[in-house]
N, C-alpha and C positions, 0 to 999 in steps of 0.2 A: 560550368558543369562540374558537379562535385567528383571525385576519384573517386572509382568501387575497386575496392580492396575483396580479394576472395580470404577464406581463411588461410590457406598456406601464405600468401603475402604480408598479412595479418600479422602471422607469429615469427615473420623473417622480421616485421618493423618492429615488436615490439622486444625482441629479441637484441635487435643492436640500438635500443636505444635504451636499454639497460645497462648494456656493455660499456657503453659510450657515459651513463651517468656512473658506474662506479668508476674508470677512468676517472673521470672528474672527482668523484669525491675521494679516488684515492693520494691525487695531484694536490688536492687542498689538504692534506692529513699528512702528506711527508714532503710536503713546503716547508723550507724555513724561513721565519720570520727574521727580522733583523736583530734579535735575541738571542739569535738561536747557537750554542756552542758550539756546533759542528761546523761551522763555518768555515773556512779556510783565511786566514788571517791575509789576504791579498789586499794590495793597495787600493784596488778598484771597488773595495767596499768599504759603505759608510755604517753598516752595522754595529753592534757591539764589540763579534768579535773579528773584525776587520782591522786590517791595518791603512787606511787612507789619511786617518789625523797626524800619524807617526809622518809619512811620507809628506805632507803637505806641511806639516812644521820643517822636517829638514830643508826642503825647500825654499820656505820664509826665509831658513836661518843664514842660505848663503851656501848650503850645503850642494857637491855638486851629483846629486842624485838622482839617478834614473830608474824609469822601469827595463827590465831586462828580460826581454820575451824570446830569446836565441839560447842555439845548445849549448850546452856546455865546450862542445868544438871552438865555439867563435870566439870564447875570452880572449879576453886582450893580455898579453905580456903584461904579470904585475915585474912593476921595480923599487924593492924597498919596500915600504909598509903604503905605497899611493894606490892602494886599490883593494877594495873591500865589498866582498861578496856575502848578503841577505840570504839564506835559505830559511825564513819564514813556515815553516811543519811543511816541506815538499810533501807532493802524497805521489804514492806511487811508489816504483823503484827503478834505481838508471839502470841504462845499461850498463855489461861492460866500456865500449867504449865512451860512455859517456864519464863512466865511474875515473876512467883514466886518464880524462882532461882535467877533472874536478881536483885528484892527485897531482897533476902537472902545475896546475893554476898555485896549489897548496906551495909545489916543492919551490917551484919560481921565487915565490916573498909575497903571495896573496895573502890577502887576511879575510878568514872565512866565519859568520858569526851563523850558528846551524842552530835551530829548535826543536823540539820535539821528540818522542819516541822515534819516529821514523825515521831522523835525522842522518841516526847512524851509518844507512845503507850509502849517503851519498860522501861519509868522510872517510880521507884515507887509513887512518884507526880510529877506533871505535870500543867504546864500553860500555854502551847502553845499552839500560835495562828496565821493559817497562814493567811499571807496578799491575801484579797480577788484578788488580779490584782499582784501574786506574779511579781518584779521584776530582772531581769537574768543583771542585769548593777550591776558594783562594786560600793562599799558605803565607805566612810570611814565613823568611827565610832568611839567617844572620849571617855574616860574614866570617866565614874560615879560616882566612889566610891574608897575612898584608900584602896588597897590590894598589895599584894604581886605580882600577876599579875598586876595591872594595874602602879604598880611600874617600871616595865620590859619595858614597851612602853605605853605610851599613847596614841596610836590611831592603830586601826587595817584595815584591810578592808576586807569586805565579802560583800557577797549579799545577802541582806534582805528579804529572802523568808515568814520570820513570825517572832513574837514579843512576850514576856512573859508577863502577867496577871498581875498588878497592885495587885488585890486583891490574887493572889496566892505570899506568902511569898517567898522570896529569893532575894543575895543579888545583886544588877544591876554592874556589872561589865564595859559594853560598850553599849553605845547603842544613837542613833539617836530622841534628843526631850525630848518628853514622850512616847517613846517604847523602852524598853529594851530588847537586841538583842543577849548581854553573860549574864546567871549570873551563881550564885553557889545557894547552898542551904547543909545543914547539914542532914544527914536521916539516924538514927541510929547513929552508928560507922565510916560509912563511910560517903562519901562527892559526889554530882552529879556537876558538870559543863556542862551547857548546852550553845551551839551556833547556832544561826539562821541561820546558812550553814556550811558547810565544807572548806568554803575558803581555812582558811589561812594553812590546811593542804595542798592542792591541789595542784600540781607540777608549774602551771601557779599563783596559788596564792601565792606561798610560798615564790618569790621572793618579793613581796610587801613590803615596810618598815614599819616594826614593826608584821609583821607576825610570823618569826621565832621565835621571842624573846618569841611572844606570846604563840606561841604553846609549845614552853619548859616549859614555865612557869609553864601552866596549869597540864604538867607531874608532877613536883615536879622537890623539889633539893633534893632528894634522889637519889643518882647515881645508887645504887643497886637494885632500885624498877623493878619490871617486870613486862613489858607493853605486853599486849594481846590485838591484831589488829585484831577486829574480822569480820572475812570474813565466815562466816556461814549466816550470814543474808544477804550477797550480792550471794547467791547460790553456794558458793562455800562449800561442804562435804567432807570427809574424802574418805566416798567410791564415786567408780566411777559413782554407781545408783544414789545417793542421791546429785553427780554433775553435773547430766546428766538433772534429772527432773527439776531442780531451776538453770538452764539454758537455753540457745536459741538452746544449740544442739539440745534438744528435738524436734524440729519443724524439724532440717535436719534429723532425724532418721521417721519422721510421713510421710515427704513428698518422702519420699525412699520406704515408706511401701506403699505410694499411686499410686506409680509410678509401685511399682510389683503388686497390684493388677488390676491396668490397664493392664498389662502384660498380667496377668493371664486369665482377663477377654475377653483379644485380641484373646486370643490361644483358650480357649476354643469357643469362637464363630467360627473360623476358622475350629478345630478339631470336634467341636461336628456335630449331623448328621444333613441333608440337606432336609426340608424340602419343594417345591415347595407347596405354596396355589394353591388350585384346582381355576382357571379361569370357571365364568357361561355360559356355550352354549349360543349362541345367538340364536339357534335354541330352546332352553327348554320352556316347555309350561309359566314360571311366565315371560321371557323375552316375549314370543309374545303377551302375555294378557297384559305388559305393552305398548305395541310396539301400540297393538291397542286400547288400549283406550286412548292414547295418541293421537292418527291418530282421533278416535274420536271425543275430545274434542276441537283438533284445526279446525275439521269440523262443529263442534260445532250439533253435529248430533247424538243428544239424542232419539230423535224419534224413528232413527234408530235400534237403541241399545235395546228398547223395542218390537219395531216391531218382532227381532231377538228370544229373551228370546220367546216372545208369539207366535210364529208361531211352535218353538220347544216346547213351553208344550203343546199345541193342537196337536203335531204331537203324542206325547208319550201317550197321555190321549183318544185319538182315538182308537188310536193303542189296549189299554190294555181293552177301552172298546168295542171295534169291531163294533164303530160306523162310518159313514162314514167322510171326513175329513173338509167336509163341513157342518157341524152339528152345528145349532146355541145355542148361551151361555146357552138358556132355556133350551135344551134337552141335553146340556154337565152335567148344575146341578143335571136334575130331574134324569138323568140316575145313577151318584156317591152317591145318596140319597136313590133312593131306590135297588140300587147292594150293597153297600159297607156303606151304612147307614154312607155315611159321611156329615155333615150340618154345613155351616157354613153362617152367614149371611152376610158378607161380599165378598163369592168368587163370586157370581155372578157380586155384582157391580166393583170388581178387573178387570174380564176380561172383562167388557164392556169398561172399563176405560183404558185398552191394546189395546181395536181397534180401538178407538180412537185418543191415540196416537200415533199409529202408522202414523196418515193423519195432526200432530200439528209440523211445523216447528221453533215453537216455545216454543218447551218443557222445562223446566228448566229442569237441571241436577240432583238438587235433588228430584225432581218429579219423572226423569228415576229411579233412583237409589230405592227411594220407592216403586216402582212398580215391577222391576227384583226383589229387595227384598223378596216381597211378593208371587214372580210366582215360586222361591225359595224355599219360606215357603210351598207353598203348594206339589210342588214337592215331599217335603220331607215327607209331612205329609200322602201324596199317593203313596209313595214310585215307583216314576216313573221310577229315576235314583238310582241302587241300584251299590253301590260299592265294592262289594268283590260277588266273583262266586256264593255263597251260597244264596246272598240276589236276584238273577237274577229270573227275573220270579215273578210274583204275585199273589200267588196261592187266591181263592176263602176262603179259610179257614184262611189265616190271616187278611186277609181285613173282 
């Protein structure tokens, strides 16, 4: 049996399944491809700009290398130059006390090899500066100063995202002019190596001449040193929570919870109960009182509308004074004046100003309106028209 859809159900479905296709076509539009630069140079990818070839050669080579998915808390005591710490472009920034393990691990005898613009945030000094119009093109880059690295190769290549500080001490390794792009620096016990990108780790940079040499270099010739690749500041955690939330899974688990609450919200509209709005009689007295003063207005037949009010308060005001219905305004007043001691110095000139209009086919509107007003007011005030059973009748002892 086919599904009937009404129109309101019609335009909920066509409604989220719109929503649902630019979702999709937004997810395929800021995907990256394994080309793609923004990558995070992590060991766990085989992209371009990934680091998985770099980690998997050390590996081959004998090297004792790990991935390092834990805080910065849990480092291990370096001793001597036997332990060497990867910060691959962290993204993010630490905390404080994460900031002040990474200085501890520094001042110990760690040896810290940092990338990036952002680098800076997690070293205990820092002179990094990135280039305001960073550029994503390869540089090569010559050797500065004689070291032990720049022994290894003289020229590397990276891309120059930022430059070190002239006035922050350290020592220029590589670098382009007057901006220096590798250098080192002594801090404590241990020793910092900092590079304006992650090139020449990176699986597409690592073939570049003078890359590999470089980046062993920068390890040491300590073959038994142990290298921690740390992958905690690219979102990768030990536990499943803590790689769930410092990753992009977290958006497929938000937009799964947005999808059952649309569910949720579908069924309950459907299951909950049915109320029909009551439709206004077109017979009910506020529809024919607008029916007709509408009728009115395009008749433009204000006159009328006064004539109307005033023939019915003389009818009522006769009536309750048992005077006949042709009784002029003089002896309608003197009559309520001295029966009902009512005075006012205005009602006489009201209804003179009623029978008047009644013969002006040229009445404004708001003229009519002040004058029913007023034939209103006094109604009420003589209780002509009384509205509940009890007020019916005007007895001599209320008036």
């Amino acid at each position: 049996m086919p599904i009937q859809l009404n129109a309101a159900d019609r335009k909920l479905f066509l409604i989220a399944g719109g929503v649902f296709l630019l979702a999709v076509a937004t997810a395929f539009i800021l995907a990256k491809g394994p080309e793609s630069i923004e990558e995070f140079p992590t060991t766990y990818s085989a992209g371009s700009s990934g680091a998985k070839a770099a980690y998997l050669l050390l590996k081959a080579s004998g090297y004792r290398v790990e991935q390092w998915e834990q805080s910065p808390s849990d480092l291990p005591q370096a001793t001597g130059t036997n332990l060497v710490l990867i910060l691959a472009e962290p993204s993010g920034a630490p905390t404080t006390e994460e900031r002040k393990y990474l200085r501890q691990f520094v001042e110990n005898g760690g040896h810290v090899i940092a990338t990036g613009m952002f680098a800076g945030l997690f070293l205990p000094e820092s002179g990094v500066v990135p280039e305001p119009l960073p550029r994503m093109t390869w540089k090569k880059l010559s050797a500065q100063s004689p070291s032990s690295i720049t022994h290894a190769t003289p020229e590397i290549t990276l891309v120059p995202q930022a430059y070190w500080k002239h006035e922050q001490f350290a020592v220029p390794l590589y670098g382009d002019g007057d901006k220096q792009m590798v250098v080192k620096y002594r801090f404590g016990k241990g020793e910092v190596i900092w590079w304006a990108s992650a090139t020449p780790l990176t699986n597409a940079g690592l073939k570049e001449p003078g890359n590999l040499e470089f980046f062993l270099a920068c390890l040491g010739s300590q073959p038994q040193a142990r290298i921690l690749w740390d992958e905690y500041f690219h979102g990768y955690r030990r536990s499943l929570t803590g790689s769930i939330q410092n990753s992009p899974v977290k958006w497929i688990f938000f937009q799964f919870a947005l999808f059952t609450l649309a569910i949720l919200l579908t069924y309950s509209r459907r299951s909950g109960p049915i109320s029909i709005p009551a439709r206004e009689s077109r017979l009910s007295p506020l529809e024919f009182v607008r029916t007709l003063g509408a009728l009115y207005e395009q008749a433009n037949a204000a006159s009328v509308a006064v004539d109307i009010c005033y023939h019915r308060f003389r009818y009522w005001l006769t009536r309750r004074l048992g005077m006949d219905s042709n009784a002029s305004v003089d002896e309608l007043e003197r009559a309520i004046r001295e029966r009902w001691n009512f005075r006012d110095a205005n009602f006489n000139a009201t209804l003179r100003e009623c029978e008047s209009a009644a013969y002006d086919n040229t009445l404004k509107p708001r003229v009519a309106l002040r004058l029913v007003r007023s034939l209103d007011d006094y109604a009420a005030k003589l209780k002509l028209f009384p509205k509940s059973g009890k007020d019916k009748g005007l007895s001599k002892e209320k008036i």
